[in-house]
ZAROTI-402165 format. One line per 3 residues: number of its first residue (from 0); their letters; for each residue x, y, z of N, C-alpha, C. Coordinates in Angstrom, 1 decimal, padded with zeros to 4 digits, m for minus. Layout:
BEGIN
NUM = A = X:Y:Z:X:Y:Z:X:Y:Z  ...
This chain:
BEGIN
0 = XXX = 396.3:052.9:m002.4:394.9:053.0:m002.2:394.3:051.7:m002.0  394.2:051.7:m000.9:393.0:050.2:m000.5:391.8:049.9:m001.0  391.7:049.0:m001.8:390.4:048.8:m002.2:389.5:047.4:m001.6
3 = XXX = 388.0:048.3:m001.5:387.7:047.3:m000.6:386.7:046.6:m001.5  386.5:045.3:m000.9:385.3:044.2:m002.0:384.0:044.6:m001.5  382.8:044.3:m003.2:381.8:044.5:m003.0:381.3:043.6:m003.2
6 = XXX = 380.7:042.8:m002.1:379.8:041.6:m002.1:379.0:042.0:m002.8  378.5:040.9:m003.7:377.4:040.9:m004.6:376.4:040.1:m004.1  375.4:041.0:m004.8:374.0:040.4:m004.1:373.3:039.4:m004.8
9 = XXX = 373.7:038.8:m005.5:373.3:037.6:m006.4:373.9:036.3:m005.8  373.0:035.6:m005.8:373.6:034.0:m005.4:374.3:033.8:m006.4  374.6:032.7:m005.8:375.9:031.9:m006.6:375.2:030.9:m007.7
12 = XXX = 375.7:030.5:m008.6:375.0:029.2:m009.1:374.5:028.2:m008.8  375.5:028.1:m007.5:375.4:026.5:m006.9:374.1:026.9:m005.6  374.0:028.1:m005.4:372.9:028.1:m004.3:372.1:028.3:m004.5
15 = XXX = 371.6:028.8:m006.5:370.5:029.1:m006.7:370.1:027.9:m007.0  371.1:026.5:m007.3:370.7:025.1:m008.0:369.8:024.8:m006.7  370.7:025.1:m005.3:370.1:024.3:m004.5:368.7:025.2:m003.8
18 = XXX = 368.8:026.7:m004.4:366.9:026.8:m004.0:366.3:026.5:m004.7  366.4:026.0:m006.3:365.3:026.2:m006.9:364.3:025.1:m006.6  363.1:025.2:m006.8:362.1:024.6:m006.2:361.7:023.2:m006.9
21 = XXX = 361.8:021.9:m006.5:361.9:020.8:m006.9:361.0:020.4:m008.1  361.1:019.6:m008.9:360.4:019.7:m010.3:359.1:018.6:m009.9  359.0:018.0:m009.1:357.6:016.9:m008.5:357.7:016.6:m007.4
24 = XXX = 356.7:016.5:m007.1:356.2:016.1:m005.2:357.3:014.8:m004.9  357.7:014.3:m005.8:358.2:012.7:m005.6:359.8:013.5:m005.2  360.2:014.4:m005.8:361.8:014.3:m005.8:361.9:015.5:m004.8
27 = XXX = 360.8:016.3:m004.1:360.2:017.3:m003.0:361.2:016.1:m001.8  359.8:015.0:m001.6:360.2:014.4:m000.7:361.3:013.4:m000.6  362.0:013.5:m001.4:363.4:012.7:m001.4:363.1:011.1:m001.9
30 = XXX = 362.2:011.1:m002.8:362.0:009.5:m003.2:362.1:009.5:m004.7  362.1:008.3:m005.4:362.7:008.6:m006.8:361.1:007.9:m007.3  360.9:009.2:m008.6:359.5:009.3:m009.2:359.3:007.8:m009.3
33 = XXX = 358.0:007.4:m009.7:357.6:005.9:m009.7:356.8:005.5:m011.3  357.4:005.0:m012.0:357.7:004.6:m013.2:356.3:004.0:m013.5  355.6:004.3:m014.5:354.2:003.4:m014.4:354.1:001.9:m015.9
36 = XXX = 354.3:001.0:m015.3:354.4:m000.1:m016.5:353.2:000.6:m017.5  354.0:m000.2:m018.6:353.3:m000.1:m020.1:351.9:m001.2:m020.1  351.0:m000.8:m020.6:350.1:m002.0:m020.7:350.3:m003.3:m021.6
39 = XXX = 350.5:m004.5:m021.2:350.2:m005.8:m022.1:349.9:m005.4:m023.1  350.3:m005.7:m024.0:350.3:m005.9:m025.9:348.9:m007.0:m025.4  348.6:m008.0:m025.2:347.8:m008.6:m025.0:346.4:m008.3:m024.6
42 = XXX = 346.5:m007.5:m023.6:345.4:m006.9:m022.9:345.0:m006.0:m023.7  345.4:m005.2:m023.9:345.4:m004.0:m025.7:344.8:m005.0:m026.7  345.0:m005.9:m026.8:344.4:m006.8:m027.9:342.9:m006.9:m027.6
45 = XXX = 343.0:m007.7:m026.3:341.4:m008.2:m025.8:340.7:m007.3:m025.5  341.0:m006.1:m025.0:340.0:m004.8:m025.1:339.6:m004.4:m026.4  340.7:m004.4:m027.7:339.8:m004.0:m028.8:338.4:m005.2:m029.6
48 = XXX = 338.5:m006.4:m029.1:338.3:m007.5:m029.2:336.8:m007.4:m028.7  337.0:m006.7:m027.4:335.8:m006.9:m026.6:335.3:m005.7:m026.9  335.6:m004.4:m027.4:335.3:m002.9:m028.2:333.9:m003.5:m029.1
51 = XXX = 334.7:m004.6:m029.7:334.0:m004.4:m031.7:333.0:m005.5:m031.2  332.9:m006.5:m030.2:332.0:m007.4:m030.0:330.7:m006.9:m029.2  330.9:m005.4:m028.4:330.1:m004.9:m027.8:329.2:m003.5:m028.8
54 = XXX = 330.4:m003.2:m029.8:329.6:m002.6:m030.8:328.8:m003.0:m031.9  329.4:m004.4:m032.0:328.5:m005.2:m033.0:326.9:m005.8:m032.4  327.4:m005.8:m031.2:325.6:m006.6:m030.4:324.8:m005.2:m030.2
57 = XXX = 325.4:m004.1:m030.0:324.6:m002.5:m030.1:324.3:m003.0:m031.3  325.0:m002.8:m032.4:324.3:m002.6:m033.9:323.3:m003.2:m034.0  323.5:m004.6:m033.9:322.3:m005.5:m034.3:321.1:m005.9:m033.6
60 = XXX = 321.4:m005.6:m032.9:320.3:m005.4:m031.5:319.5:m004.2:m030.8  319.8:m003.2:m031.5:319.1:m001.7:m030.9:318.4:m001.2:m032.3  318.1:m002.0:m033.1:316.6:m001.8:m034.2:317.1:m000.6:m034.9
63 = XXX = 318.5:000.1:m035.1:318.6:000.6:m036.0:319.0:000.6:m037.2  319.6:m000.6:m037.3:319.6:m001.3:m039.0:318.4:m002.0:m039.4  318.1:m002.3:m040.7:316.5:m002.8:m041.0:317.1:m004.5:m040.6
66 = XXX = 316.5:m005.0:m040.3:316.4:m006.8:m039.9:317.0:m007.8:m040.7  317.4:m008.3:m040.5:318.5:m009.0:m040.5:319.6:m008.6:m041.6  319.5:m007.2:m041.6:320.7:m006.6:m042.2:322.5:m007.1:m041.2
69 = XXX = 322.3:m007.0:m040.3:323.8:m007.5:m039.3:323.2:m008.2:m038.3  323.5:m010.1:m038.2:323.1:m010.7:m037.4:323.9:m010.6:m036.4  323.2:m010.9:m035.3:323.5:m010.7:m034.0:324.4:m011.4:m033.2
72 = XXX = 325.3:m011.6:m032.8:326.0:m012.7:m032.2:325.5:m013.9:m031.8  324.5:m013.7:m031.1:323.4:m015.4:m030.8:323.1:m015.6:m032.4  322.5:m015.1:m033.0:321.8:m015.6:m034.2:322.9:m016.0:m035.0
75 = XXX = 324.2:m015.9:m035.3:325.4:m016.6:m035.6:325.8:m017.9:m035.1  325.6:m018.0:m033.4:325.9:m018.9:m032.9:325.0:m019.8:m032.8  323.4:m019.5:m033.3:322.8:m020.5:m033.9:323.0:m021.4:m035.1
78 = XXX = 323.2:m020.1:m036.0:322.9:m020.8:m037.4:324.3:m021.5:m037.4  325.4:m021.7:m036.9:326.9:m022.4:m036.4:326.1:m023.5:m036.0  325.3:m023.6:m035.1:325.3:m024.8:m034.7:324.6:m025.9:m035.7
81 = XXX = 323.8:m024.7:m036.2:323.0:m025.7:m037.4:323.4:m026.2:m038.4  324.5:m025.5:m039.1:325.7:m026.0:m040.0:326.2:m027.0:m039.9  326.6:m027.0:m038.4:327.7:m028.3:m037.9:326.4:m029.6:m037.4
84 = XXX = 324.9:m029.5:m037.0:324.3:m030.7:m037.5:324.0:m031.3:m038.6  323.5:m030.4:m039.3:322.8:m030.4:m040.3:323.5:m030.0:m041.6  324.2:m029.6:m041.8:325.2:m028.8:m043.0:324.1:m028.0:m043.6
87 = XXX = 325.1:m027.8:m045.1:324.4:m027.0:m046.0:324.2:m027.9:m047.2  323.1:m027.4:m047.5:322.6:m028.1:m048.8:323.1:m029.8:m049.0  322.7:m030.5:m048.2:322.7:m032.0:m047.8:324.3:m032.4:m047.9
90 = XXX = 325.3:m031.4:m047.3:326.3:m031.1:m047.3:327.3:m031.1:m045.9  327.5:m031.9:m045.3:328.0:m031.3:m043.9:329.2:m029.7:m044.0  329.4:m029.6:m043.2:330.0:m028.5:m043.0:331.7:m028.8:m043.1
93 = XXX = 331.7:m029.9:m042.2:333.6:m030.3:m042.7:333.7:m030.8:m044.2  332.8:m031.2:m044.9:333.1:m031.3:m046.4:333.2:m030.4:m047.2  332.3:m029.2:m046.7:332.4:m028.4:m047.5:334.1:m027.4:m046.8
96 = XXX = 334.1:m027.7:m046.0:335.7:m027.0:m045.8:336.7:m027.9:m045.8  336.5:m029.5:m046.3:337.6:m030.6:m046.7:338.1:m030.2:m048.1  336.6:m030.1:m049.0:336.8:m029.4:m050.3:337.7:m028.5:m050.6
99 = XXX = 337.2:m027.7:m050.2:337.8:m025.9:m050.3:339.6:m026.2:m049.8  339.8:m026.8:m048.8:341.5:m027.0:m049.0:341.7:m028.2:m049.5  341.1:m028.9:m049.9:341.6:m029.8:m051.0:341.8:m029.0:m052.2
102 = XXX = 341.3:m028.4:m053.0:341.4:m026.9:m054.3:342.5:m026.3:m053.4  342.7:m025.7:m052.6:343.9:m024.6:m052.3:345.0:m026.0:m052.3  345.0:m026.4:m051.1:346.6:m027.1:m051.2:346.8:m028.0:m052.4
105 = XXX = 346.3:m028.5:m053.1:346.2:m029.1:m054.5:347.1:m027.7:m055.7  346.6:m026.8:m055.7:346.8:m026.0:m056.4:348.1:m025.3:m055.9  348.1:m025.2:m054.5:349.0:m024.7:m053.7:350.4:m024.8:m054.0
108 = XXX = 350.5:m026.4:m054.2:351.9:m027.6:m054.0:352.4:m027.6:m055.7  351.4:m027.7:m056.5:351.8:m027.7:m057.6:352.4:m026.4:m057.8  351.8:m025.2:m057.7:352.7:m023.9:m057.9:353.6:m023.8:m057.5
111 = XXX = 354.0:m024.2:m056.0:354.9:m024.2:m055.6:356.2:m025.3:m056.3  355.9:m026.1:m056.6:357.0:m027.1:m057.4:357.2:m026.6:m058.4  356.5:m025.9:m059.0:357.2:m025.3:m060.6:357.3:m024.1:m060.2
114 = XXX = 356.9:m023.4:m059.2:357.3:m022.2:m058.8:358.6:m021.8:m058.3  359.2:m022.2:m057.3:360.5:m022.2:m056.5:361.9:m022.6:m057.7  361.8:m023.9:m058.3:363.0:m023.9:m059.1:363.2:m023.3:m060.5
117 = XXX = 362.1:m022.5:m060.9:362.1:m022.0:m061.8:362.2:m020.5:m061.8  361.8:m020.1:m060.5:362.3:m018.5:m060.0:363.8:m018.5:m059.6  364.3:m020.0:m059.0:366.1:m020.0:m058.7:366.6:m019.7:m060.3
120 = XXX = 365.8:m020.3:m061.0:366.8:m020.7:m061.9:367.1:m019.0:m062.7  365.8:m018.3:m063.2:365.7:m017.3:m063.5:366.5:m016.3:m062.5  366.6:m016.3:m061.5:366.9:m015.5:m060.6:368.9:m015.6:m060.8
123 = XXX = 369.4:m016.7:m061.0:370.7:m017.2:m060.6:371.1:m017.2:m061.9  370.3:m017.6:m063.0:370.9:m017.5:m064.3:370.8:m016.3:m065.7  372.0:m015.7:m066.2:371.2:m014.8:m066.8:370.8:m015.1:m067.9
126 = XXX = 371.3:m016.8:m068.4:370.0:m016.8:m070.1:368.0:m017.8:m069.3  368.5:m018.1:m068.3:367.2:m017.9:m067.5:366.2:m017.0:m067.2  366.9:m015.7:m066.8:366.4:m014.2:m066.8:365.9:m013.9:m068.3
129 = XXX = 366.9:m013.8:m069.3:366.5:m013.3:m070.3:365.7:m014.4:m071.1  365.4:m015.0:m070.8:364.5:m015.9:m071.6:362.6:m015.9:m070.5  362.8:m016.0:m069.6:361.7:m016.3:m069.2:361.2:m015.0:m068.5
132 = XXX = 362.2:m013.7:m068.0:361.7:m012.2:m067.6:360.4:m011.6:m068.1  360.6:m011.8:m069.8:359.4:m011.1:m070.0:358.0:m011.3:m070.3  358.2:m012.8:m070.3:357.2:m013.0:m070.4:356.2:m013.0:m069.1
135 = XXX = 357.2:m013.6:m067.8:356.6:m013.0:m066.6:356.6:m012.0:m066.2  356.8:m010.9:m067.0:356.5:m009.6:m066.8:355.2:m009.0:m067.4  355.1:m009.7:m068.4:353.6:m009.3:m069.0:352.8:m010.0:m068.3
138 = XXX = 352.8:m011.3:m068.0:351.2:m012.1:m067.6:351.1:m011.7:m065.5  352.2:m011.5:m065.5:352.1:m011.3:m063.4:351.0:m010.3:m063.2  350.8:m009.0:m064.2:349.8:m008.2:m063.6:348.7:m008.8:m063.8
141 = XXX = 348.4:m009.3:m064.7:346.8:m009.7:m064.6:346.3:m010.7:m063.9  345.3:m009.9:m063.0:344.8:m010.9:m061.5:344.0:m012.5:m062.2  344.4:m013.1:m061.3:344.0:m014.6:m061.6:342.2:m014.9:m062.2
144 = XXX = 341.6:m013.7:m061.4:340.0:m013.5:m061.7:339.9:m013.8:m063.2  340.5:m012.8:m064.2:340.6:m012.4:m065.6:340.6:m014.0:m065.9  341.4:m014.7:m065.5:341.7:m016.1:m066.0:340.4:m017.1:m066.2
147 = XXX = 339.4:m017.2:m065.4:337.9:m017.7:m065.3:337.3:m018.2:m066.2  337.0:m016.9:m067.4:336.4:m017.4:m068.0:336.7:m018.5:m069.5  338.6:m018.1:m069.6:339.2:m019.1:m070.3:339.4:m020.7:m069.8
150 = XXX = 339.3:m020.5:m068.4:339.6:m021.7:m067.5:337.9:m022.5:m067.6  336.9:m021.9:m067.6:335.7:m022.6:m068.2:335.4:m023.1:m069.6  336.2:m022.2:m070.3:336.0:m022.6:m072.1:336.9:m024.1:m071.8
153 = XXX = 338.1:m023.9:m071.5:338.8:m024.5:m071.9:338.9:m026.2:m071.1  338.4:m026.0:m069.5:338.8:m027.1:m069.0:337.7:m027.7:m068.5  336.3:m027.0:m068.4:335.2:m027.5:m068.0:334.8:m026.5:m066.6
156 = XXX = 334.0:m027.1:m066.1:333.8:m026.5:m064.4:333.9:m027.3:m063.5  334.4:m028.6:m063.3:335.0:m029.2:m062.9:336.1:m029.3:m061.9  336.8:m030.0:m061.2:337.8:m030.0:m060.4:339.5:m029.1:m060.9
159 = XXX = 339.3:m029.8:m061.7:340.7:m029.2:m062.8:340.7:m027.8:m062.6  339.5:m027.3:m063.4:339.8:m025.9:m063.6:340.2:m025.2:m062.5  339.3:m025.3:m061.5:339.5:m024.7:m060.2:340.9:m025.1:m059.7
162 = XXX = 341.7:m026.2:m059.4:343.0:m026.7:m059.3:344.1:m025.6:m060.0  343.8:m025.6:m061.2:344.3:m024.7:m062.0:344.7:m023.5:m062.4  343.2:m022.8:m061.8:343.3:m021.2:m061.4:343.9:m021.1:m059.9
165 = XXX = 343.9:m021.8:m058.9:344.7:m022.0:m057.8:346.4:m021.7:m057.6  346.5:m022.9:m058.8:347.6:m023.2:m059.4:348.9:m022.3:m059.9  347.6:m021.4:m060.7:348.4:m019.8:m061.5:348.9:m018.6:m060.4
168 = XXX = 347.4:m019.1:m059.6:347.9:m018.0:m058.3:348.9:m018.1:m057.5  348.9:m019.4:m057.1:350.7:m019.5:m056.0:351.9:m019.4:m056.7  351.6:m019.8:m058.5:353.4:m020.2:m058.6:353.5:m018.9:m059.4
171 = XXX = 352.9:m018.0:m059.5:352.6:m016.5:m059.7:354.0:m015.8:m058.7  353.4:m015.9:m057.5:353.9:m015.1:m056.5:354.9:m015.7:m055.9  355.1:m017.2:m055.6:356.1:m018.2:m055.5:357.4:m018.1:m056.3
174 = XXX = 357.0:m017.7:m057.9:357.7:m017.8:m058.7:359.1:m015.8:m058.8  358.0:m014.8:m058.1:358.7:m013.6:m058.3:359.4:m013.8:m056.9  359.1:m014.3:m055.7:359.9:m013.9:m054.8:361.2:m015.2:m054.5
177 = XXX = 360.9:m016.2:m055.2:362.0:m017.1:m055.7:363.2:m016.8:m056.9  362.7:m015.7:m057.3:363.2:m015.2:m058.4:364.1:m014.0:m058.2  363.6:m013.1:m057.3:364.2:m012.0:m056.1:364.9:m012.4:m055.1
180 = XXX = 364.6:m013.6:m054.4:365.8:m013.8:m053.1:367.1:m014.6:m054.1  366.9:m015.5:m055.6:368.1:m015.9:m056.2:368.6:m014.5:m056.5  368.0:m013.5:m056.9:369.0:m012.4:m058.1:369.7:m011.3:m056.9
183 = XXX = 369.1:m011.3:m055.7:369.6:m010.2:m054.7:371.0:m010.7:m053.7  371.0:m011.7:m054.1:372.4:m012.2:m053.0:373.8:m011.2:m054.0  374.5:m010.8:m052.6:375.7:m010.0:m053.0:376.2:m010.9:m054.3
186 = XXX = 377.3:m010.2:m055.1:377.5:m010.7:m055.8:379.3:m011.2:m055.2  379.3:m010.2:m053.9:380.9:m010.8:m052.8:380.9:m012.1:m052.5  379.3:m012.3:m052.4:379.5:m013.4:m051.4:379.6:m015.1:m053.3
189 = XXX = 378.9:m014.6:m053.6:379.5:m015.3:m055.3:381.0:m015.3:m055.4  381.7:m014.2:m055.6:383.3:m014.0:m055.5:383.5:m014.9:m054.8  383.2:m015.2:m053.6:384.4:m015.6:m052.6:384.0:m017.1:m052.7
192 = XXX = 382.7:m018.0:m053.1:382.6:m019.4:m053.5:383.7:m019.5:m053.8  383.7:m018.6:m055.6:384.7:m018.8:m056.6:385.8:m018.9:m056.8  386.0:m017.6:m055.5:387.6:m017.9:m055.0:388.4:m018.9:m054.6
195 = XXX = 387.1:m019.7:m053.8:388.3:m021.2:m052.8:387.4:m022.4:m053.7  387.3:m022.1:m055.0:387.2:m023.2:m055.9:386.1:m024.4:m056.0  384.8:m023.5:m055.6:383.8:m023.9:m055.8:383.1:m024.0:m057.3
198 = XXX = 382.3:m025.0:m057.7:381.8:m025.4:m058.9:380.7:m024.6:m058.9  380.2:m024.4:m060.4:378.5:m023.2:m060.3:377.3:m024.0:m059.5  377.3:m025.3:m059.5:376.5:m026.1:m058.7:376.9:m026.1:m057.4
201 = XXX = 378.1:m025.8:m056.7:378.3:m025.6:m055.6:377.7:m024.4:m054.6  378.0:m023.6:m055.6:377.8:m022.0:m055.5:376.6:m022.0:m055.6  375.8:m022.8:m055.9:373.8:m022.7:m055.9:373.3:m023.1:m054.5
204 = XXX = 373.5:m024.2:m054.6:373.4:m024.7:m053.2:374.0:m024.6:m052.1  375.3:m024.0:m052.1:375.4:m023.5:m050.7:375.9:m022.3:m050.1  375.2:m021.8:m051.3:375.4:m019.7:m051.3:374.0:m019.3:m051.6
207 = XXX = 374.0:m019.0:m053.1:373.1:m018.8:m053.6:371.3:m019.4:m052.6  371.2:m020.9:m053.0:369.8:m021.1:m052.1:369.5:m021.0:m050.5  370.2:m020.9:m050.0:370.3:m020.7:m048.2:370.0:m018.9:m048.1
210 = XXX = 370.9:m018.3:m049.1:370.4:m016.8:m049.2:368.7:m016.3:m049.2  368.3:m017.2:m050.7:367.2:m017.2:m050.8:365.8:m016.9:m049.7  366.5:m018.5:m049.5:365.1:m019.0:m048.6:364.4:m018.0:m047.8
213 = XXX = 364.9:m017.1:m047.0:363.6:m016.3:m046.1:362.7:m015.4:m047.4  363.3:m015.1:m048.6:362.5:m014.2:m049.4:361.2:m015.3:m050.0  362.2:m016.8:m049.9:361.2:m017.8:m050.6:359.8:m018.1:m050.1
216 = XXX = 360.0:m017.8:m048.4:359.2:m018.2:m047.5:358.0:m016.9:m047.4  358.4:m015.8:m048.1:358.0:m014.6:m047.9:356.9:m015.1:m048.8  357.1:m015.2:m050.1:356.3:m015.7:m051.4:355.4:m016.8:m050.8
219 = XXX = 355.8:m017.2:m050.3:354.6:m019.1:m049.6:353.5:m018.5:m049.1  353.7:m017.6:m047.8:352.7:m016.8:m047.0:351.9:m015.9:m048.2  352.1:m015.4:m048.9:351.3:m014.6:m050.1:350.7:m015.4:m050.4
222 = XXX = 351.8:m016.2:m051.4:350.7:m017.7:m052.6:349.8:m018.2:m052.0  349.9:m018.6:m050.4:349.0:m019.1:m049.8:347.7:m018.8:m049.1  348.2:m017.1:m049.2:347.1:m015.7:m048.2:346.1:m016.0:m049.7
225 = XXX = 346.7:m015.7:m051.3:345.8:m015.3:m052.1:345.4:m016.5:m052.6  345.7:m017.9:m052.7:345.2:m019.0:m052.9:344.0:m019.3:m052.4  344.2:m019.2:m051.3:342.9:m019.2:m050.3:341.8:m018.3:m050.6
228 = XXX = 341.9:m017.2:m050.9:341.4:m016.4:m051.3:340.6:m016.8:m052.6  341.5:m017.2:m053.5:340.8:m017.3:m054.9:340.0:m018.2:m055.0  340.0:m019.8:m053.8:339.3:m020.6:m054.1:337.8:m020.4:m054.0
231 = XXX = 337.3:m019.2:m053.4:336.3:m018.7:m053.1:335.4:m018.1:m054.9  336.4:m017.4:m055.6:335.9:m017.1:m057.1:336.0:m018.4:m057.8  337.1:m019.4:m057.6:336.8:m021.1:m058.6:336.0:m021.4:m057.8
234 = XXX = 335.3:m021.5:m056.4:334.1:m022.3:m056.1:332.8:m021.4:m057.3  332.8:m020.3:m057.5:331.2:m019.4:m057.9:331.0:m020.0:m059.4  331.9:m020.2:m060.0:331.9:m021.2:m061.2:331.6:m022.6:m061.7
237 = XXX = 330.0:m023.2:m060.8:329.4:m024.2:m061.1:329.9:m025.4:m060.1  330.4:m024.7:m059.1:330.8:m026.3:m058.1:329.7:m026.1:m056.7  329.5:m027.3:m056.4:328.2:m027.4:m056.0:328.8:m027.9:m054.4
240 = XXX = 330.1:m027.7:m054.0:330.7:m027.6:m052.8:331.9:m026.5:m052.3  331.5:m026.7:m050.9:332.9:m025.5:m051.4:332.5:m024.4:m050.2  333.5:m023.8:m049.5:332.9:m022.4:m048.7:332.2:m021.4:m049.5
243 = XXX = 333.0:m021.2:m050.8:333.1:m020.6:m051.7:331.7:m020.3:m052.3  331.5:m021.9:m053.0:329.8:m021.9:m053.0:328.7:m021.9:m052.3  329.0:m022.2:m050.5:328.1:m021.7:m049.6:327.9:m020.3:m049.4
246 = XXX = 329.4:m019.4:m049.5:328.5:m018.2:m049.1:328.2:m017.3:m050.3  328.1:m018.0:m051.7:327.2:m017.3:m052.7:326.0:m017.7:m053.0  326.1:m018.8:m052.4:324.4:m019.8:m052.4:323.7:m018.8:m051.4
249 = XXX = 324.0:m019.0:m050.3:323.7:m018.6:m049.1:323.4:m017.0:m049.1  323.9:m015.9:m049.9:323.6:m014.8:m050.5:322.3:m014.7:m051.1  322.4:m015.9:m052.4:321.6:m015.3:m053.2:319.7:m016.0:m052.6
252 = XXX = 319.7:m016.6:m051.3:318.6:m017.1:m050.7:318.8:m016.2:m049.7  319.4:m014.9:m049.6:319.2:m014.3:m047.9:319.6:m014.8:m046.7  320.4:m016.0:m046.8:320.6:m016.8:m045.7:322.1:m016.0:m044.8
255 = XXX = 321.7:m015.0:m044.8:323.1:m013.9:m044.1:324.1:m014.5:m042.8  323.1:m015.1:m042.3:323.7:m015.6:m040.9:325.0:m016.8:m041.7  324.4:m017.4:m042.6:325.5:m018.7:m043.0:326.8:m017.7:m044.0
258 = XXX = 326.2:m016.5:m044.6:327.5:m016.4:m046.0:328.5:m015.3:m044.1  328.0:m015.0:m043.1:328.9:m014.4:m042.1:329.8:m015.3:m041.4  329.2:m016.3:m041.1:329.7:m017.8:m040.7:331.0:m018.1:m041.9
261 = XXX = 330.5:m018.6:m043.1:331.5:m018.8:m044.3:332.9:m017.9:m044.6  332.3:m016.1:m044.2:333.4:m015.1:m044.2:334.3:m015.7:m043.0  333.8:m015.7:m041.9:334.9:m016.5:m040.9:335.5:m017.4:m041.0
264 = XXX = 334.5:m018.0:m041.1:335.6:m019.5:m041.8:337.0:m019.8:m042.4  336.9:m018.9:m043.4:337.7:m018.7:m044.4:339.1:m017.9:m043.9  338.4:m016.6:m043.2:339.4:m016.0:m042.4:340.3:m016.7:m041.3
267 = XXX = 339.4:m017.9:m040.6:340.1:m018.5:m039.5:341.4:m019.3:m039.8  340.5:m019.7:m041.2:341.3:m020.9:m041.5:342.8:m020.6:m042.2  342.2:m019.5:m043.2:343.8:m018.7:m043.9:344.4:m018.5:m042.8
270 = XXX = 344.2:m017.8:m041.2:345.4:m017.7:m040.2:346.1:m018.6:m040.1  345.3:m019.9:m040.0:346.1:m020.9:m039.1:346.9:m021.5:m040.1  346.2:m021.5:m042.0:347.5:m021.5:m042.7:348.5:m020.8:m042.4
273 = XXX = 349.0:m020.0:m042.6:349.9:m019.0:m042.5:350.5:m018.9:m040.9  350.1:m019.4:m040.0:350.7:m019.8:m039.0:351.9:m020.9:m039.2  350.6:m022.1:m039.9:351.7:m023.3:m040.5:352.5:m022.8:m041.2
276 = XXX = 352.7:m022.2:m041.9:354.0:m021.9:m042.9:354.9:m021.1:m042.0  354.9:m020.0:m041.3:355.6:m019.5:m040.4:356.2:m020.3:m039.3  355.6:m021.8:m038.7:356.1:m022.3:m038.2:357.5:m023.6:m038.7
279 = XXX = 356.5:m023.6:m040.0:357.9:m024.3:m040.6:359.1:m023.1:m041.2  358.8:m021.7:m041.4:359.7:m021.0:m041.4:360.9:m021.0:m040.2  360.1:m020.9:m039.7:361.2:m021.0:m038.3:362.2:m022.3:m038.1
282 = XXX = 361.5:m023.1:m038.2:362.8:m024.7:m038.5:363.4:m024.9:m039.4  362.6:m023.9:m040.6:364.0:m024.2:m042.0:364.9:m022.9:m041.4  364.6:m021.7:m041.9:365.2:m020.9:m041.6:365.6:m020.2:m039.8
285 = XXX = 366.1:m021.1:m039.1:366.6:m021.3:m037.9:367.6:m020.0:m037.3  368.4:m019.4:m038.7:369.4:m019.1:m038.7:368.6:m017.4:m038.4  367.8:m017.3:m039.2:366.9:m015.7:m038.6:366.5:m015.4:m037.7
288 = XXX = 367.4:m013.7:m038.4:367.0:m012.9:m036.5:368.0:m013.0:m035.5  369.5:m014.2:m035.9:370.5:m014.0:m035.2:372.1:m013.4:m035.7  371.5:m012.6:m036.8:373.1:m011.8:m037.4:372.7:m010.9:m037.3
């Protein structure tokens, strides 16, 4: 019995691939789709830049806040200029911001000197740990503010005290992340000093502290973000210079335009700290970002 074939009336796979109807005009006409760049991280920047500078001259300028509730961009860049002839309170303006980092890096440097080898030491040693853990476990939470009004009983209102509450603040934060980059190194990489006959002094310095350092550097940027910060509450405590004390002076006379000015200031200036510390991060710690 001869059997005969029954063509099927279904395409094939391969011929239905080739009718099916192309997925974009681009690959219709035989060209390969056109990829559209990402926008500038930079340009993304300066548009939001130029967003908040065009909403802030709306606010202050279309009479719907009461008067001199948010000064206006010109009226900032007046009272700027008046600052920088004339200062504040028979005060130039770079003295009063000579001051103010004279109190931070003063207070800064000293934390940091008893800060850094006394977090290795705790960090790397365990009758170091157990001797000095708890007590920096109890005093680290309580913010440096609380400190104030003992730092006036005790040391005056004066340069000192302010130095001092500075002081507590960097080697605070200096002190736990010098304390964390000693205790977090493998304990392998300890073994194997020990193995090719390294001394405990050897094994600190050239295991142990090189480990450290990026967490150390981590702590600097903090001690230094909140340093800056604090000298603002040691200026409100009877010092008669100071950003600190301009823009609570400058509050409590209405002088808005100057305590807006002072907030900048302050802001500009912590960046460009913390710039500087990141740039010396990078020359000590060279080695980051390439393992």
């Amino acid at each position: 019995m001869q059997m005969t074939k029954v063509k099927s009336t279904h395409p094939s796979i391969t011929e239905a691939a080739h009718r099916r109807p192309p997925d974009s005009p681009a690959l219709a006409s035989g060209r390969n789709p056109v990829r559209r760049k990402p926008v500038a991280d930079w340009l993304i920047s300066a548009a939001s830049i130029v967003l908040i500078f065009l909403a802030w001259t709306i606010l202050s300028t279309s009479g719907w806040l009461p008067p001199g509730y948010l000064p206006s961009p010109w009226e900032l860049m007046t009272e700027f200029e008046v600052l920088l002839t004339q200062g504040y309170k028979r005060v130039s303006l770079w003295q009063h911001i000579g001051i103010s980092l004279f109190r931070t890096l003063s207070g800064f440097l000293l934390g940091t000197m008893l800060g850094i080898p006394l977090g290795l030491y705790t960090g790397y040693s365990r009758v170091g740990h157990a001797a000095f853990n708890p007590v920096m476990a109890f005093i680290r939470p309580i913010p440096p503010i609380a400190f104030i009004p003992m730092v006036v009983l005790y040391l005056g209102l004066g340069e000192i005290g302010k130095v001092v509450l500075i002081f507590w603040t960097a080697f605070n934060y200096v002190h736990v992340n010098a304390h964390g980059g000693a205790a977090s190194v493998p304990i392998a990489y300890i073994r194997a000093a020990q193995s090719i006959g390294l001394k405990p002094a050897q094994v600190f310095f050239r295991v142990v502290l090189p480990a450290a350092i990026p967490q150390i550097f981590t702590g600097l940027k903090v001690a230094m973000a909140l340093s800056w910060a604090v000298v603002v509450a040691a200026e409100l405590t009877g010092a008669q210079s100071g950003l600190g004390y301009m823009i609570s002076d400058a509050a409590l006379t209405f002088r808005i335009p100057a305590v807006f000015i002072g907030i900048a200031l302050i802001g500009l200036i912590g960046l460009l700290l913390n710039i500087a510390i990141g740039q010396l991060e990078n020359k000590v710690v060279h080695w980051k970002g390439r393992t």
